[in-house]
N, C-alpha and C positions, 0 to 999 in steps of 0.2 A: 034498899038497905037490908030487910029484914030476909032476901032468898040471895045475898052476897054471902052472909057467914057463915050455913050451911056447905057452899061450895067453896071458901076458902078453906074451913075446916076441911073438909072432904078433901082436897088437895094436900094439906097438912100430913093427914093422916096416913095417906098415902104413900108420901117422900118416909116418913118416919118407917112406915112399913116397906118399901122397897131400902132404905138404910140398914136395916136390922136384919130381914134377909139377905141382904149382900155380904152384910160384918158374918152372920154365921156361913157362909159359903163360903169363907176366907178372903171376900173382897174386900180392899180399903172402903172405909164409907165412901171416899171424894170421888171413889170410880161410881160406886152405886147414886150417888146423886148425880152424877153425871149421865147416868142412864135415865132420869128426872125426862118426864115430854117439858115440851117448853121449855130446852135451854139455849139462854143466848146462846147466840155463833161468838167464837174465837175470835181474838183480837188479831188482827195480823202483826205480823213481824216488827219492829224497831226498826228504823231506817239506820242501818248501819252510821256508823261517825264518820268523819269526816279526818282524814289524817293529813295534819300539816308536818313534816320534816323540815326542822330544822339542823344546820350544820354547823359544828364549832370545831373551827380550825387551828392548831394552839402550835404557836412553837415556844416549846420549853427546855430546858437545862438550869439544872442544880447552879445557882450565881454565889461567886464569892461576895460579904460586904463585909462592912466595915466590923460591924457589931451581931454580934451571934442572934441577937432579938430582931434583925433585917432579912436574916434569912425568909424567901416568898417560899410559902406552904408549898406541897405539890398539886394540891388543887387552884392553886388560886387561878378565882377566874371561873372553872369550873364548875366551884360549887354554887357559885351568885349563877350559873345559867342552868343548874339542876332545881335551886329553886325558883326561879324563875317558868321553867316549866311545870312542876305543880303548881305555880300560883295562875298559869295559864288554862290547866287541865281544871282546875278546880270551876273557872267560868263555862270553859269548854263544855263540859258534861251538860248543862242545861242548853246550849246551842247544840250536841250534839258532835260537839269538835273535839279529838284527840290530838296530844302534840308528842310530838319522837325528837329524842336527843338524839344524834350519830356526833361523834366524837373520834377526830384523830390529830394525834400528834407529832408534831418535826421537830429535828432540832434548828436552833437558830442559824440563819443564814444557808439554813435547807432553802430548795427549790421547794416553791409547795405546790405545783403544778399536777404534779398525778395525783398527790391527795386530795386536793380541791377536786378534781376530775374523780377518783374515787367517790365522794360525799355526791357527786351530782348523777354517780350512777348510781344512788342507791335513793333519789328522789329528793334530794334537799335542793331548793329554789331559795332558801334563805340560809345565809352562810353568817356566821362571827366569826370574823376572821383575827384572832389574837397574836399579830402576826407584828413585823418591821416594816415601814412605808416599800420598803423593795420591794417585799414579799407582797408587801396589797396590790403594788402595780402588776406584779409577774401574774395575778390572776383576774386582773379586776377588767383588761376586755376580754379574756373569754369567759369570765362571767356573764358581760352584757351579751355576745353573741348566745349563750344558753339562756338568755334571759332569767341567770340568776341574781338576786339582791344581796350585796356585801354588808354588812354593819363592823365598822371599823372600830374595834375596842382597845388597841394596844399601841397605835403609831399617833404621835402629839404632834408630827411634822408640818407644819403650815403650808407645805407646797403640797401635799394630797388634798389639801382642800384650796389651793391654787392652780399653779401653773400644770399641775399633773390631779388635776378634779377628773372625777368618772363620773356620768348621770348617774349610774347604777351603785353608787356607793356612799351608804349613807353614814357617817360620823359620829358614835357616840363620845368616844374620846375626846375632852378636849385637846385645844392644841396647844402649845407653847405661849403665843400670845394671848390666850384667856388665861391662861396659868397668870402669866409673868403679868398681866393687866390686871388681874383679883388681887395677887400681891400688893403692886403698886398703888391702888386707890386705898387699901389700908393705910398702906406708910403716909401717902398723903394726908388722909384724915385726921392721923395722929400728928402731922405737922413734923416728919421726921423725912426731911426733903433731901437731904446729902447724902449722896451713898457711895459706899466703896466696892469695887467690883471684883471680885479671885472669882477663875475660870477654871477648868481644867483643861486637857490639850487634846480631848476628844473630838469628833463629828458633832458629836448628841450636846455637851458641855459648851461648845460653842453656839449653836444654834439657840440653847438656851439663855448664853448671855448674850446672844442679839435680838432677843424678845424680850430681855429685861432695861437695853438702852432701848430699842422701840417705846417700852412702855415709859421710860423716864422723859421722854421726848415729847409723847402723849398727853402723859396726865403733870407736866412741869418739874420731875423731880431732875435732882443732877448729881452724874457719876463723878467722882471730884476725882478717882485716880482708879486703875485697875492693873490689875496682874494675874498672869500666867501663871498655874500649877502645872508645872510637865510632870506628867506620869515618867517614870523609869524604870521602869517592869518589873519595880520590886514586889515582894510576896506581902507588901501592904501589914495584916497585921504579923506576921512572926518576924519582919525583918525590923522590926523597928518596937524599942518596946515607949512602955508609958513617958518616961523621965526623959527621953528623945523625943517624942512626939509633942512632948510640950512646950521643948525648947525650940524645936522645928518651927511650928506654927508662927509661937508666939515671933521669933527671927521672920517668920516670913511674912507677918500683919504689918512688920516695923515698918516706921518710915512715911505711911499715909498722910495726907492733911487730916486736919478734923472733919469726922463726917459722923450721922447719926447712926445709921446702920451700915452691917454688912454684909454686901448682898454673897450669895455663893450659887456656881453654876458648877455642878459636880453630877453628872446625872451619870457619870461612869462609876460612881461610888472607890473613887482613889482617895483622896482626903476631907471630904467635906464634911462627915462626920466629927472628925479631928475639932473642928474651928469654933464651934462654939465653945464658951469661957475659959478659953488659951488664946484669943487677941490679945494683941498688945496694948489696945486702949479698950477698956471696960465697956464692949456697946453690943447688941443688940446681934441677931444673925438671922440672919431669911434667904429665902430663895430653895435651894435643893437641901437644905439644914437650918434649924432651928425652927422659925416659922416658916409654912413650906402651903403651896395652894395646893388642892385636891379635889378632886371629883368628889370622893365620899370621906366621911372619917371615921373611926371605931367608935366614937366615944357620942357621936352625934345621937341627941335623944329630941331634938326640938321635928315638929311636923308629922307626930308618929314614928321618926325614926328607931324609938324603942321597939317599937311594933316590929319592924322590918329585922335590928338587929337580934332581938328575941327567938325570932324567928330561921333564922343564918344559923346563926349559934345550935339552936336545937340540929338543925340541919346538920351542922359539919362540924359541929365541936369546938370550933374557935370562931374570933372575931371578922367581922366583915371587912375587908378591904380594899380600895378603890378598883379596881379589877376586878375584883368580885360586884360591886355595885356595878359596874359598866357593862358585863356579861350578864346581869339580871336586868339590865334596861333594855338592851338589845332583845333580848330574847321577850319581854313582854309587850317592845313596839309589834314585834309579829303579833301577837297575841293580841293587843289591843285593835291591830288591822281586821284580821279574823274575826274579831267580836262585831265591831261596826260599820266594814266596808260594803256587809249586805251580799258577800259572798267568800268562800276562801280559794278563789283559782289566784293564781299569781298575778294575772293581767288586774285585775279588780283589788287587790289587797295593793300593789305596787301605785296603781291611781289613788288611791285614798290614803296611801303615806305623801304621796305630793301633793294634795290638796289642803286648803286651808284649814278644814274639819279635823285635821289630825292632831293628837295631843298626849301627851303620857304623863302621869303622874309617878313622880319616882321621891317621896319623901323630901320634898326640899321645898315644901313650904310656896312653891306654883306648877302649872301645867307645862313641860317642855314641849319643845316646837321645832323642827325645823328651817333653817335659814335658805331659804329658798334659791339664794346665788350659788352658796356651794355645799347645801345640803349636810352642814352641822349643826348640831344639835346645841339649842339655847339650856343656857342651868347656869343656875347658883354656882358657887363654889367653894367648899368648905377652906377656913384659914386655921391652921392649927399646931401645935406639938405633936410632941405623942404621945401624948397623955390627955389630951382636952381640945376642944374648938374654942379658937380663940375670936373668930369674927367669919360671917359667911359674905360674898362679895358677888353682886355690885354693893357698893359702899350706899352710904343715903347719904342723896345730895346729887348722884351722877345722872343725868336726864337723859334722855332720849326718843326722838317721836314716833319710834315705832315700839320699843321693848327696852328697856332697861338692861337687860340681858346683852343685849346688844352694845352695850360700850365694853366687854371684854371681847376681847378678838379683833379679826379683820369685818369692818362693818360693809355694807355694800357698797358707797362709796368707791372705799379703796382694794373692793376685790378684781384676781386676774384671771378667777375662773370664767373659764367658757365650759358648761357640763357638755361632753359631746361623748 
């Protein structure tokens, strides 16, 4: 002890005097201590990050609707997978993993074949494809033969996740029949069993009123009458003003039996807006208006969803919207593959989104999952206006022996996928 302090002072003394002759020789100190005998060796280099590319493939155009407040942002969608990716990078950094947005856009009922083909020459193996069920088919096997992963955020069509299912295409979106089955176990609950059915004379508006008699046929409810809205290629709102539109409506609810609600399948946005409180008998409206099921809703605060929408808002300046929430779940299933599959090459993150280990948390109150028959995605579903959540669905009460989640939609039972 007593011939240690000697030689550490003496070493002391030393650095101090090699410091102070460096500083007057015009060295920085850090270099003169660095001439110091005994200095550790250098750390070696950072193992550089690890870069995951992901692709969002958007086809968009400026939509007419009914109401100036329906106009979709030009981000939508977007900005939910901008942050989505810093809430990816934000884990990333301590794993060592970067994540890259590439972003391109078509218009609708574009070919998206060279864009998709573009995004996979610049390295993206994981695609959002914000696209029309067409447009998913037109890329989703040469997806599988480049062994890319599609995440379907924009097509609700029941037969992408049936009769036209791809292994490689995984389903954030729900589909028509989880829409129209959250709907309908509300209406049950509240014991409002009779419904009246207006359509419009769309592709999209039909299919949605054949997932709303599915679900009435399902869960006991009964459509007691329905009818056809033909569009007639009028310019919707300048052709028609208020004092018309309400005698319009109100003339075209006449006539019904009595029923407790009325359902609307208007997903082409020609009249459905119109029909709430201009029926002809004083009742209730859901489906594509009034009360309407969704993926996410603005207003949603239960689960931390304050957190998330807090957070959006700072992001992009306005409220978060179901496309926005679906392009933010998409983009952080990659990102939670990344975190836990124990590596990020494609082969290993692809195995650990089809295994039972996989899960995402998206603000809604449980862990979503994968349906393993045709690879959509189990969730809640917000029931609401537009201004509030009025009820999230599965209802309580609706059982199930595998998920609860599981009685909206096609359950495995009655699916016709074959993934191939």
């Amino acid at each position: 002890m007593t011939t240690a302090r000697p030689r550490a002072a003496a070493v002391f003394t030393g650095l101090v005097v090699l410091a102070i002759s460096g500083f007057a020789a015009g060295i920085p100190i850090a270099v003169a201590q660095s001439q110091a005998p005994q200095q550790a060796p250098a750390k070696k280099a950072d193992k550089p990050a690890a870069e995951i590319r992901i692709g969002y493939l958007r086809a968009f155009a400026p939509e007419l609707t009914l109401s100036l407040l329906d106009r979709p942002p030009k981000d939508l969608g977007l900005a939910g997978a901008k942050v989505g990716i810093d809430d990816n990078d934000t884990t990333g950094r301590f794993l060592r993993q970067h994540f890259v947005l590439d972003t391109v856009e078509i218009k609708p009922d574009t070919d998206p074949v060279q864009a998709f083909n573009d995004l996979v020459a610049k390295g993206d193996r994981y695609v959002v494809a914000d696209l029309s069920a067409r447009q998913v088919l037109a890329i989703a096997d040469i997806a599988r033969d480049k062994g890319v992963l599609v995440f379907n955020i924009g097509a609700t069509d029941d037969s992408l996740r049936e009769e036209d299912c791809r292994i490689n295409v995984f389903h954030v979106a729900p589909t028509r029949s989880m829409l129209a089955d959250a709907l309908a176990q509300y209406l049950m609950w509240k014991r409002w069993s009779n419904w009246a059915l207006v359509y419009g004379s769309h592709e999209g508006d039909r299919l949605f009123a054949d997932a709303l008699r599915r679900a009435a046929a399902r869960f006991g409810g009964q459509i007691v009458a329905e009818k056809e809205f033909k569009d007639t290629g009028t310019a919707r709102r300048t052709d028609t003003g208020v004092t018309q539109i309400q005698k319009q409506i109100s003339t075209f609810t006449q006539g019904f039996p009595d029923y407790d609600v009325m359902l609307v399948a208007d997903e082409s946005e020609v009249f459905g807006g119109y029909v709430p409180y201009r029926t002809w008998m004083p009742r209730p409206v859901a489906g594509t208006a009034g009360l309407a099921a969704s993926a996410w809703h603005p207003a949603s605060e239960q689960w931390a969803g304050i957190q998330m929408q807090s957070r959006f808002l700072k992001s992009s300046g306005r409220h978060m919207l179901s496309r926005d929430m679906l392009a933010w779940t998409a983009v952080r299933i990659v990102g939670e593959a990344a975190t836990r599959a124990g590596g990020t090459d494609a082969k290993t993150m692809e195995a650990y989104l089809r295994s039972d280990k996989f899960s995402v948390a998206a603000f809604k109150g449980q862990k979503l999952t994968f349906r393993s028959w045709n690879l959509q995605l189990r969730q809640p579903l917000f029931l609401g206006d537009t201004t509030s959540v009025i009820s999230t669905s599965p209802q309580e009460g609706y059982l199930h022996q595998v998920s609860e989640l599981d009685t909206l939609g096609v359950d495995k039972p009655e699916t016709k996928c074959t993934l191939k």
